[in-house]
N, C-alpha and C positions, 0 to 999 in steps of 0.2 A: 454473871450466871449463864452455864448454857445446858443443853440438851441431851443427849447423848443415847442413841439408839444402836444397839446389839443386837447381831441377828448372831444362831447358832445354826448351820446349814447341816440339814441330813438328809438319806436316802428316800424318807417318805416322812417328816417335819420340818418345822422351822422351829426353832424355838427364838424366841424375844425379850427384851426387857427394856426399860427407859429408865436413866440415870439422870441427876440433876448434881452439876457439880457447881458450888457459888465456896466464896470466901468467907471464913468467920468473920466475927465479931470484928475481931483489929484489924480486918481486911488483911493478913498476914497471908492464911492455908487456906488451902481448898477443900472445902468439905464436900462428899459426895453419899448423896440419896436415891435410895429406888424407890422410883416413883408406880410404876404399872410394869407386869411381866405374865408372859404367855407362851400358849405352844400352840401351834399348828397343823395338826396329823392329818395327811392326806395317802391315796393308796400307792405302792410301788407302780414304778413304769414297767418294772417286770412281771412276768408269770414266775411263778411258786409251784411246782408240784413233786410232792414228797423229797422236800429240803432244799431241792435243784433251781435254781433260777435260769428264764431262760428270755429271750426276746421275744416279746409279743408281736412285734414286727416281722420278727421271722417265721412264728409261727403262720401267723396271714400270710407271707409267701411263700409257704411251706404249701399250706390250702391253694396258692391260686398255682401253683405250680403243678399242682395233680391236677388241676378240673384243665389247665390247658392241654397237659400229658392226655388226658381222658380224650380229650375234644379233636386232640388230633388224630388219636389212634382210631375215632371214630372216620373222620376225613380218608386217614388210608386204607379202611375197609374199605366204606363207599365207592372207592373210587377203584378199588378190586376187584365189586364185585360187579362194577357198572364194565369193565373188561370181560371178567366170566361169563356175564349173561351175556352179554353181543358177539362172543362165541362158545354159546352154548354150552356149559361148565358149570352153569348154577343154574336149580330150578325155580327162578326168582323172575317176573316180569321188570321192565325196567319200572311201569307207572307205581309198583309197590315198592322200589328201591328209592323213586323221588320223591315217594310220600313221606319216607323218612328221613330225608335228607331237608326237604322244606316241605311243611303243611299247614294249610292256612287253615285255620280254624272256624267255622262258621258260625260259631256261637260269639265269641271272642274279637274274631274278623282280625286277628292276628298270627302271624306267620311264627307255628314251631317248630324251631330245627332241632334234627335227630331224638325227637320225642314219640313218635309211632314207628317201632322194632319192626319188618315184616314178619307176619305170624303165620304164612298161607300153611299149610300143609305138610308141602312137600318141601317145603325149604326148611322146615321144621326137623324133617327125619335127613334132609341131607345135612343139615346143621348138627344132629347133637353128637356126643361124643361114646354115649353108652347105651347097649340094649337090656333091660334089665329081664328075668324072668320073676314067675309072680315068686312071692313069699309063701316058703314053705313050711309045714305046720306052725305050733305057736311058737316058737322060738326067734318067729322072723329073722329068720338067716333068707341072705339074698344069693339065687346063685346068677355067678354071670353065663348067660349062656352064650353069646355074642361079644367076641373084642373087636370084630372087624369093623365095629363104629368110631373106634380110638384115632383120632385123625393120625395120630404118629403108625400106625398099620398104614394108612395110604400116603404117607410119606417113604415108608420104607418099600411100598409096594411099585407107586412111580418111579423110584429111583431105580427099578430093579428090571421090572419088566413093564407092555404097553397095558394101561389099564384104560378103561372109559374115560368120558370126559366128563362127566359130574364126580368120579373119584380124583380125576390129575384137579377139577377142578377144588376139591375137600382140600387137599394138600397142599395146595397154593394159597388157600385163604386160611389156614393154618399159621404156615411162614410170615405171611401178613402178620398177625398176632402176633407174633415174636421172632425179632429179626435180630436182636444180637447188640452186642457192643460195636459201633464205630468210635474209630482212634482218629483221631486229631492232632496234628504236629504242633499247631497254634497255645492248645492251652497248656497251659502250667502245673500241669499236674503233677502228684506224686507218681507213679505209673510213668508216663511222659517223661521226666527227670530220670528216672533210671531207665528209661528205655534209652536216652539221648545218648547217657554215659555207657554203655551195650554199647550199641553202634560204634561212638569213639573208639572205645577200646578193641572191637574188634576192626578195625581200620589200621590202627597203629599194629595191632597182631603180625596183621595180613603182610602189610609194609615196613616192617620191620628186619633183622637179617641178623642182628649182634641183641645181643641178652644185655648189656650193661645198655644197648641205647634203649632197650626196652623197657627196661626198671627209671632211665630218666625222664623219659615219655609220659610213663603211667605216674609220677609222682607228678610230672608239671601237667595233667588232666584235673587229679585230686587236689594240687594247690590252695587253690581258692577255699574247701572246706576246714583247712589247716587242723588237719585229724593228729595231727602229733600235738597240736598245743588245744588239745579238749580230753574233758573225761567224757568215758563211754556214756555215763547218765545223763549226759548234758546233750548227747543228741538225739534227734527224732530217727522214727522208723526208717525215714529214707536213706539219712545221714549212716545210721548204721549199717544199712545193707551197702550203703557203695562203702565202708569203711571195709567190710569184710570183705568185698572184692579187692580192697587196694593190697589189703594184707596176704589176701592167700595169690595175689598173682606175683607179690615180691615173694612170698616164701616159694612157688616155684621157681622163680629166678635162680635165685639163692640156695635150689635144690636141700630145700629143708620142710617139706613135706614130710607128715610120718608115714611109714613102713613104705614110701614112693621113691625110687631113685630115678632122675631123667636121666639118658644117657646122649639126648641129642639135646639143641633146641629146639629143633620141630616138635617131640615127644612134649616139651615144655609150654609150646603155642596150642598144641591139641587140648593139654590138659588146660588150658587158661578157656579157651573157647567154650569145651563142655562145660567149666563152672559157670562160666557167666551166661548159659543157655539152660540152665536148669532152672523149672517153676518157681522153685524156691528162693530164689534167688534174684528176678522178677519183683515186678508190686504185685500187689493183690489181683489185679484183675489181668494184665499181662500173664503172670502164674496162674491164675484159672484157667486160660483161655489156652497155657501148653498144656495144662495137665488134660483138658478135656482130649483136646488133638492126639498124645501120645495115647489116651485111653481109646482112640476110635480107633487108632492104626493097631492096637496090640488084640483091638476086638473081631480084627477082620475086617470092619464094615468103609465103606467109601463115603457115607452122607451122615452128617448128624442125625437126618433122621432116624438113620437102620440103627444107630448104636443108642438110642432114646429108644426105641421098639424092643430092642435089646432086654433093656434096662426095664422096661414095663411090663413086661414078660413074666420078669423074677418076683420075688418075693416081696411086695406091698410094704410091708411093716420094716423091713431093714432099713436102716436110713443112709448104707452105700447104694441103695439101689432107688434112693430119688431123683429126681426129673428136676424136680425146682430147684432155685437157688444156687444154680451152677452160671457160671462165667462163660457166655460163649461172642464169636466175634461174626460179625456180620459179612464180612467180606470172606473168610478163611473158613467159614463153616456154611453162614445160609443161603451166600451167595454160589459158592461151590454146590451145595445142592440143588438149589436153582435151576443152574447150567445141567449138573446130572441130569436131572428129572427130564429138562428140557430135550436133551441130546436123547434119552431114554424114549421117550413120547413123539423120537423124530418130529419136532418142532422144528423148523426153518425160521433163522434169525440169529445166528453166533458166528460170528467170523473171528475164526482164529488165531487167525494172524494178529487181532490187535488186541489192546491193552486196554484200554480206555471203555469205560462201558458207550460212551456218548458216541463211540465210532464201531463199537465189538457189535452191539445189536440192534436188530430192525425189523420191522415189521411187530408180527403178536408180542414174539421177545421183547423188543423194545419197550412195547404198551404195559406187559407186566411190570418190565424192571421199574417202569417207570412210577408206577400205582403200588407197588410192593417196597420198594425200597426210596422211595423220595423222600430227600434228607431237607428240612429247610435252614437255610444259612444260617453261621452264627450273626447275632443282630453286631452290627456295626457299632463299634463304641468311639468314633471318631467325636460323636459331639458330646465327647465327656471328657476330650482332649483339652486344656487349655490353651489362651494363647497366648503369645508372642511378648516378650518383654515392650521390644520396639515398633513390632507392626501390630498392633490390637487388633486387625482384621482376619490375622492368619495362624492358623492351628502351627504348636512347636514342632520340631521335626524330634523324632525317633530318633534315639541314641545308637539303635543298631545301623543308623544310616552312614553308610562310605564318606560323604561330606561330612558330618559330622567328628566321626572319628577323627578326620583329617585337622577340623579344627582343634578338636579337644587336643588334640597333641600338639600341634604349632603353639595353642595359647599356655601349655607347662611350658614346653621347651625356650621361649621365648620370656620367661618368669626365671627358670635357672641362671643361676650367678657365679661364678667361679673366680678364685683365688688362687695363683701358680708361682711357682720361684720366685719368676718373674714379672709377677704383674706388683702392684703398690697396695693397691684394692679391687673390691671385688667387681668384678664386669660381666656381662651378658657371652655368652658364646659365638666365637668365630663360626662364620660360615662351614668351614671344614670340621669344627668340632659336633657342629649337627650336624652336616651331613653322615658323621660316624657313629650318634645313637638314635639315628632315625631307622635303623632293620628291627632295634629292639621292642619298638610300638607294631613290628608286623609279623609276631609269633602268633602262631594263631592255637599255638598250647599252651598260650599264658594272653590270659584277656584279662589280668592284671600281674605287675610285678612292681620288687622295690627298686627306690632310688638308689641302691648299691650297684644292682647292673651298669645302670649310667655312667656312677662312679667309676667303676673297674675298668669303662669305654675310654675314659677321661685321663686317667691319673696314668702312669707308668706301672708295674704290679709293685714295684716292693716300695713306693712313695705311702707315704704317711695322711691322713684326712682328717679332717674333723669337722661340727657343724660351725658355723659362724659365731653362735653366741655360747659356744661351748670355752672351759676356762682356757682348755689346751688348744686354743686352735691358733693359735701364738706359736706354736713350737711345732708346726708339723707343714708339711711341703704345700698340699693343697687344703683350700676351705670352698664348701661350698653351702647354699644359704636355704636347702634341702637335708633332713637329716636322711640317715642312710636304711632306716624301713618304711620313709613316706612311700605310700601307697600310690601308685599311678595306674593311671588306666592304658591300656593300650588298642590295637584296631584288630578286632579281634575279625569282623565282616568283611575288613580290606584285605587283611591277611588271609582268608582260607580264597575268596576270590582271586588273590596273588596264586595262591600255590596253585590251582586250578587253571587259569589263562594265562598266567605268565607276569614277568614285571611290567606287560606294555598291558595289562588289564583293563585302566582307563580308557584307553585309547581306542582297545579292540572294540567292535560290531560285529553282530551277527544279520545276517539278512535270511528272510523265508515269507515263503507265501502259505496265506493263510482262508479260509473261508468264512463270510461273518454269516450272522442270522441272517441275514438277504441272500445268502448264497451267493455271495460276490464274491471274485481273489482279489483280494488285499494283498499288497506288501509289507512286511513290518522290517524295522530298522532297530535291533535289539542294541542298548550301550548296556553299561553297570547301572544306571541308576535301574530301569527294566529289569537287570536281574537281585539286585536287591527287592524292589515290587513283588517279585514271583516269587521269590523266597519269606517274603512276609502274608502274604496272602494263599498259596497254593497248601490246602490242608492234609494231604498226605504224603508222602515220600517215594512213594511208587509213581504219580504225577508229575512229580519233581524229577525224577528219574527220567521217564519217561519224555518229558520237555526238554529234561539236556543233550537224550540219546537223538531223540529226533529233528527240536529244533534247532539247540546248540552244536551236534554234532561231534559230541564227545564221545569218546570210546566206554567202554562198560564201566572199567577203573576210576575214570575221573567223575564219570556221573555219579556212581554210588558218593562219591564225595562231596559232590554237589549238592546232593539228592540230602545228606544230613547235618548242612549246616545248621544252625541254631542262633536264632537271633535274640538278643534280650526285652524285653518289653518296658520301657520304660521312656519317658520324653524329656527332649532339653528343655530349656528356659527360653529359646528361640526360634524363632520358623526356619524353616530351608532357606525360604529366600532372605532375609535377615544374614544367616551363615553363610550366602553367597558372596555378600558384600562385604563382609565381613575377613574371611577368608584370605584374600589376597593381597592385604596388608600384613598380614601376621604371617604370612609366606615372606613380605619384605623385612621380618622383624622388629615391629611394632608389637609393642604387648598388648594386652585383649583392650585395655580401655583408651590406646590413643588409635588402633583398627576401626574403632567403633565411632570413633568422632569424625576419623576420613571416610567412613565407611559410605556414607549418603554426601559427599560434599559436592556429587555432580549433578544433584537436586536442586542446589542452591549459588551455583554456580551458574555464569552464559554458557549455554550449548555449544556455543562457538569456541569459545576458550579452553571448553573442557577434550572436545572433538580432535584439539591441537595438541599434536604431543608434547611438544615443545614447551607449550604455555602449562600444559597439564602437570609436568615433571616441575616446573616453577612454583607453581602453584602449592604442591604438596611438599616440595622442599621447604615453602616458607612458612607451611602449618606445621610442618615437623618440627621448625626451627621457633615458633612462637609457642609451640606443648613444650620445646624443653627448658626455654628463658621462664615458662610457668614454674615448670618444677625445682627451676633453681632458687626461683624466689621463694617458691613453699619451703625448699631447706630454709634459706638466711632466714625467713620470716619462724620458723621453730626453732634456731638457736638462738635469734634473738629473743624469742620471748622466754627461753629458756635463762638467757643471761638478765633479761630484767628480772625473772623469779629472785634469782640469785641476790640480785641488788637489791629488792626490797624486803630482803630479811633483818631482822632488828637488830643483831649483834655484827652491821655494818652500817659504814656510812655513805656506801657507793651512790654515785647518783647520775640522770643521765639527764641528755638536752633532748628534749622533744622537738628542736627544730633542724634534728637530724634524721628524724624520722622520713623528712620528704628523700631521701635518700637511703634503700637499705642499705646499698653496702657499705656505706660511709658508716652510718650506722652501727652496723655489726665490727666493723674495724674496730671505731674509739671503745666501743664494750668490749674487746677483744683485750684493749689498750689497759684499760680502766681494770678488767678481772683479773689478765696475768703479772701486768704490772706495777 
């Protein structure tokens, strides 16, 4: 007799039952009985609201994500206005700016921040936005009789002519309140994604000379999306729009444009350029942030603010003529105003010459940019990194890293097998046949390709292939034990590095002197791993730029190149230092798991002997030679037990001596003996 418990698992139940299954009568069959059965209804872990489900979890960091949004924007007033008043620009004491920032309570004897707003006065009327007049007869109609309360008037007023300093100061804590979109090279965004591929394409544009290298350029960009083998419905917003760039820059190529004839290529690069710089053609926020730009140049005005003044002027109820919900960018629009207003207000603190805000201003400038526009980092996600297959103590290294790449490609290459006229069976690649598809891992327009290229590297052209366990590969010149669209990855980081410094890359330094927080000169000593770093951590591309021009000292051309490489986000299975050790076995042609068993043998080995080269070269000669007498025995050891399967089938009478076993190959001989003969 036994028991038998059923569960039925749902979204928000369990349902149950208990079964009793025992033998009849003759102890023959098994009879089964329900004994006890139930449900369990408990509520969704989801929110429900009008039919939609969504994450309760998300919802709570939906909430806490505003009240930190709220909390900060509070911090960059404060700290605005705590600038203003110490020059004179707001009618506010500092002791009523601190009460709101911390005030201890004396009822309570507990400290509340940002809980008492100052109310004085006059901070009141330099504060609001409108003056209203009274209400006229009964129809309370309001008339305005006063706009020049509208902070966007003394935005448009500073940028224009000198006004006071409680008005420069209105305008400034204005901008404070809303400063724009900042762009980020870092994340992965849709926007970001088609911004990236922009850039590419206009590089190859630029650098380009012949229209057919142009159309094979722009295909090995889009590769990866493999837009020829999807339908249009299967892709996303982004997918499509770069789809429609791939299409209308071959149809210029290919001068099949309607009612457009190119009559040059340059006529053909012009026209590629304007389509892939129009809004529409952008993400969403990228395309807001031209459209605003081409609307303030076509309005006349030089500052966001004049052309929002503009706009607030006109007709209230039109909904072309709102203020909110438009796309604007922090650097290209508030920051530009900024500088206006400042140079307007003859403000001392912008030097021109430079680029960089942390060197462009100083003194009040400084203090504003600094309380107006302080961006705080993205939080570090290093300790969400895992670690190390082999060293548990150390985070995996990054797949965009140069090391890496390098492994990841020695450990295929060293896994390839090939089969040739003249070979008997299949064997690993000569020296000289790597060194012949090792440039194909450093394209840096294919950060993946198939194993066909390899092939084509390999074989002669009009020689014959096929895969190894394919029926033909009997009947054709070469076999290799890769089929011909296995997917490989290549070095996509090492390659635009290559093309940038050359093929001595690795090897180059840069040197420059530098000033730390102490106002010291420091020297630094730049290799590639350094500029890998600065290409995974520097969040703009104008920074980027700017570090190539100045500290790398590359001409305009190469740094714009530099300036937009693109690195993939994702981590290996191993640390850096792991791949270090690792590495230069599989450089000797070792595949990734006998690399990995030399890889540490100078841990466990005498210092003295490993120190010695001589002893050192013996030494790995004789683990090389004990991993392959291993592998030989794993073969005999699987086709012998392949032949005793054989032998202990019933419709034979084979039989073997198990006091041959102390011997495999003796072994494997007489079963050799025994099945063929």
């Amino acid at each position: 007799m036994a028991k038998i418990l059923g569960l039925d698992l749902g979204t928000n139940s369990i349902g149950w039952a208990v079964v009793e299954k025992k033998k009849d009568d003759n102890n023959n069959e098994y009879k089964t009985t329900l004994k006890e059965k139930g449900v369990v209804i408990f509520s969704e872990g989801v929110k429900i609201d009008k039919g939609n489900e969504s994450s309760k979890a998300a919802e709570r960091t939906g909430f806490r994500s505003a009240r930190r949004l709220k909390f900060r924007r509070k911090i960059r007033k404060y700290e605005t206005l705590k600038v203003l008043i110490n020059n004179n620009m707001c009618p506010l004491s500092i002791e009523e700016l601190e009460k709101w920032r911390n005030y201890k309570n004396p009822k309570t004897n507990k400290t509340e921040v940002f809980k008492h707003y100052p109310i004085s006065k006059d901070f009141i009327d330099w504060l609001q936005t409108d003056n209203f007049g009274e209400k006229e007869n009964q129809e309370h109609k309001i008339i305005r009789k006063n706009q020049e309360h509208n902070p966007y008037y003394f935005r448009d007023k500073a940028s224009r002519v000198k006004v006071s300093k409680h008005e420069l100061g209105r305008a400034l804590y204005h901008i404070t309140q809303r400063r724009g979109f900042l762009s980020n090279r870092l994340e992965q965004s849709d926007d970001n994604i088609i911004e990236e591929y922009k850039e590419k394409i206009e590089e190859i544009v630029e650098n380009t000379n012949d229209s057919k290298k142009l159309l094979e350029n722009t295909n090995q960009i889009f590769e990866a999306f493999e837009f020829e083998e999807k339908k249009e419905k299967d892709l996303d917003a982004t997918e499509k729009k770069l789809n429609r760039t791939r299409k209308y820059i071959i149809r210029v190529i290919e001068n099949k444009v309607k009612d457009i004839n190119y009559s040059s290529f340059s006529e053909q690069k012009e026209a590629i350029i304007n389509y892939i710089t129009k809004p529409e053609n952008l993400g969403p926020v990228r395309g807001g942030i031209k459209t605003i730009t081409t609307k303030i140049e076509d309005a006349g005005c030089k500052t966001l603010g004049q052309y929002f003044w503009e706009l607030y002027k006109k007709d209230r109820n039109d909904s072309k003529y709102k203020i909110r919900g438009k796309y604007t960018a922090r650097e290209e629009h508030y920051l530009h105003e900024f500088e206006e207003i400042c140079k307007t207000q003859k403000i001392e603190g912008i030097k021109e010459n430079e680029k960089s805000p942390d060197k462009k201003y100083f003194g009040i400038v400084n203090e504003l940019y600094d309380a107006i526009f302080f961006q705080r980092p993205l939080k570090s996600q290093k300790g969400l990194v895992g670690y190390c297959s082999f060293e548990k103590n150390k985070a995996r290294c990054s797949v965009s890293h140069p090391l890496f790449e390098e492994f990841r490609m020695w450990s295929f290459i060293n896994n390839i097998k090939i089969k040739t006229p003249t070979d008997e069976k299949l064997r690993v690649l000569y020296k000289t046949e790597k060194e012949k598809i090792i440039p194909k891992f450093y394209r840096k327009s294919k950060a993946h390709f198939d194993f066909i290229d390899i092939i084509k590297e390999l074989k002669p052209k009009d020689n014959t292939y096929a895969f190894y366990k394919d029926k033909e590969a009997k009947n054709v010149d070469y076999v290799f034990n890769f089929k011909d669209n296995t997917t490989v990855s290549g070095c996509p980081t090492s390659a635009n590095l290559k093309s940038i410094f050359g093929d001595n890359w690795k090897t180059i330094s840069f040197k420059y002197k530098t000033v730390n927080k102490k106002g010291e000169i420091k020297n630094r000593n730049v290799d590639y791993h350094d500029l890998w770093h600065v290409l995974s951590t520097f969040t703009t591309n104008d920074k980027l730029k700017e570090f190539a021009i100045g500290k790398l000292k590359l001409d305009n051309n190469l740094a714009n190149k530099f300036s937009i490489i693109s690195l993939k986000k994702d981590y290996a299975s191993l640390s850096l230092a792991a791949i270090k050790k690792i590495l230069p076995y599989l450089e000797k042609g070792l595949i990734y798991s006998h690399a990995v068993f030399m890889a540490n043998a100078e841990k466990v080995v005498d210092e003295n002997i490993w120190k010695n080269e001589t002893k050192r070269n013996e030494l790995q000669n004789a683990i090389k030679q004990v991993i392959e007498n291993n592998a030989l025995e794993n073969q005999i050891t699987q086709v012998i037990n392949g032949l005793i399967k054989n032998c202990k089938k019933p419709d034979n009478n084979f039989t073997y001596n198990e006091s041959l076993c102390i011997n495999p190959t003796k072994l494997l001989n007489k079963l050799l003996v025994v099945q063929f003969y």
